[in-house]
N, C-alpha and C positions, 0 to 999 in steps of 0.2 A: 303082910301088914306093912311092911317096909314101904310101900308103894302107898299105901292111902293116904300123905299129902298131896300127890299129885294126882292121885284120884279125884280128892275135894280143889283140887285147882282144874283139873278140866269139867267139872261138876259146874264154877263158875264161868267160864268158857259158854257150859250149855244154857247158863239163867241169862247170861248177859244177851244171846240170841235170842232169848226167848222174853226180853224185856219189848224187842221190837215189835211181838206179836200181839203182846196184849197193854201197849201203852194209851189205851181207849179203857181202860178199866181200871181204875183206880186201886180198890183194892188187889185184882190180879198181879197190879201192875207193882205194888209197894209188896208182895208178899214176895215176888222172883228178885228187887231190888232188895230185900233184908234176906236172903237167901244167899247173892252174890257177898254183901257186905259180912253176914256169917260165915262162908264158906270163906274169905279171904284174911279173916281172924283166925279163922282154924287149923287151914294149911300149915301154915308159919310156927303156929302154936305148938302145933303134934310133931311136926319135921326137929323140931328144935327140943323139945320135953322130950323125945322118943329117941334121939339123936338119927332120925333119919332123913336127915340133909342130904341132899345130892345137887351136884352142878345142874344136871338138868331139870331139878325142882325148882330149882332159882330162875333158870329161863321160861320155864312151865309157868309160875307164877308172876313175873311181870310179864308173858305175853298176854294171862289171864286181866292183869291187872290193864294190860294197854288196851286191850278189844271192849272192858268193862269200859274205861274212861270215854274210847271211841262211840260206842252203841249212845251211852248217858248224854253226848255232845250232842249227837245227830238227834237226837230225841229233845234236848234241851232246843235247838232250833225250830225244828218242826210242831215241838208241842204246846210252849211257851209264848210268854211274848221277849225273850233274851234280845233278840235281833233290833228290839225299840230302843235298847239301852248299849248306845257306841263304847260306853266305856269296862262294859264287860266283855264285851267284842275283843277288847284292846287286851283286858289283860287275861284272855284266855289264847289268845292269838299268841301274846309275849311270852308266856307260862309255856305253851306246844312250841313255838320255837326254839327255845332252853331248854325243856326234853329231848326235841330231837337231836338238838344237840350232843347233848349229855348223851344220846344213843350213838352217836357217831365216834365222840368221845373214847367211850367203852370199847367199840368194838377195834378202834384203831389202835390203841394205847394196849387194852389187855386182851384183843382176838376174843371176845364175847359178845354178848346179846345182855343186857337185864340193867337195872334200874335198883339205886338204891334202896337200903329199908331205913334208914334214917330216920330219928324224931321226929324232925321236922316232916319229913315226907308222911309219916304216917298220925302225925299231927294234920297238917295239911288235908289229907284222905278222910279224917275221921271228920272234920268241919266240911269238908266239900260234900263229903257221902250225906250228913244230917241236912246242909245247905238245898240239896239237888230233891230229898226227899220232900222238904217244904216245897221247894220250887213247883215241883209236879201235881203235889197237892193242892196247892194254890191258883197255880197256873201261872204266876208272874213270880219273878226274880227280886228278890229284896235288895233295895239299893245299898244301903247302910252296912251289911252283913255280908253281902257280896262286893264291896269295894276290902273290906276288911281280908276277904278270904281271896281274892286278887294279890292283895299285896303280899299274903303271908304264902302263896304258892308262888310267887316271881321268888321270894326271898329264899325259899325251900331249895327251888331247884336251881339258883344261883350259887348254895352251899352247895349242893349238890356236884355242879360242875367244879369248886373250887378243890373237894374232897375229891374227883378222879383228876384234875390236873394233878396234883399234889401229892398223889397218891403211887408209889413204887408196886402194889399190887391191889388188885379186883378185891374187894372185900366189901360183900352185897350187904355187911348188918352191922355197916360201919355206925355207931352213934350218930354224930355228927362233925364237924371237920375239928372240935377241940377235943375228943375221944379216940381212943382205940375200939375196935369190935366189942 
């Protein structure tokens, strides 16, 4: 049992590839995307209630959490009309730059792989996850809501980098940069 968050972390791994096969069906398509979004509440959930954290849960689930973001991008391009709109372009371009960052960050600083769990970040995820599901439903990107959720992911993952400069060890469930764990 020890093992079933990273069970439900490679669980999303499998929906997140399997978003690419049925993003032609809407409903298929929202059932494997609230599947990912539940199974990445859960992990977290059980690992932490259960106390079965492991370092390699934590790289299990931001690499779950990076292949989700990646498949949802590549799909947001292809499926949508996002590409119409240069200023969402701009700040998902600026947001993936300061991630990757912040991965560079980590791995040089603390010899790791993973991505904080942070408010903001998981603020950020819960807006981005509802924002992406309209999007696909729709088929077009909301301007108003998507400038909004732009700014609050550059701002995330700027705390984000400012909590690993600052920061004397790797601590993935850090609050945010005025908290301790």
């Amino acid at each position: 049992m020890k093992q079933l968050p990273n069970i439900i972390s490679v669980a999303r791994f499998i929906f997140s590839c399997f978003l690419l096969l049925c993003n032609q069906s809407p409903i298929l398509f929202l059932t494997a995307y609230l599947l990912c979004g539940l199974s990445d509440v859960l992990d977290g959930y059980t690992a932490r209630k259960y106390k079965w954290e492991s370092r390699a849960g934590e790289q299990l689930d931001s690499l779950s959490d990076f292949v989700f973001y990646v498949i949802v991008i590549y799909l947001l391009i292809t499926s949508t009309d996002i590409l119409g709109q240069l200023w969402l372009i701009v700040g998902i371009i600026a947001t993936f730059i300061i991630r990757i960052a912040n991965l560079i960050i980590t791995k040089a600083k603390f010899h790791t792989w993973g991505m904080l769990h942070s408010w903001g970040n998981k603020g950020v995820g819960l807006f981005l996850y509802v924002y992406i599901a309209i999007t696909f439903w729709y088929g077009m990107a909301s301007f108003i809501s998507g400038v909004f959720l732009c700014l609050a992911a550059i701002l995330s993952a700027v705390e984000e980098m400012v909590i690993l400069i600052s920061s004397e060890e790797y601590d993935a469930n850090r609050g945010s940069f005025f908290t301790q764990s």
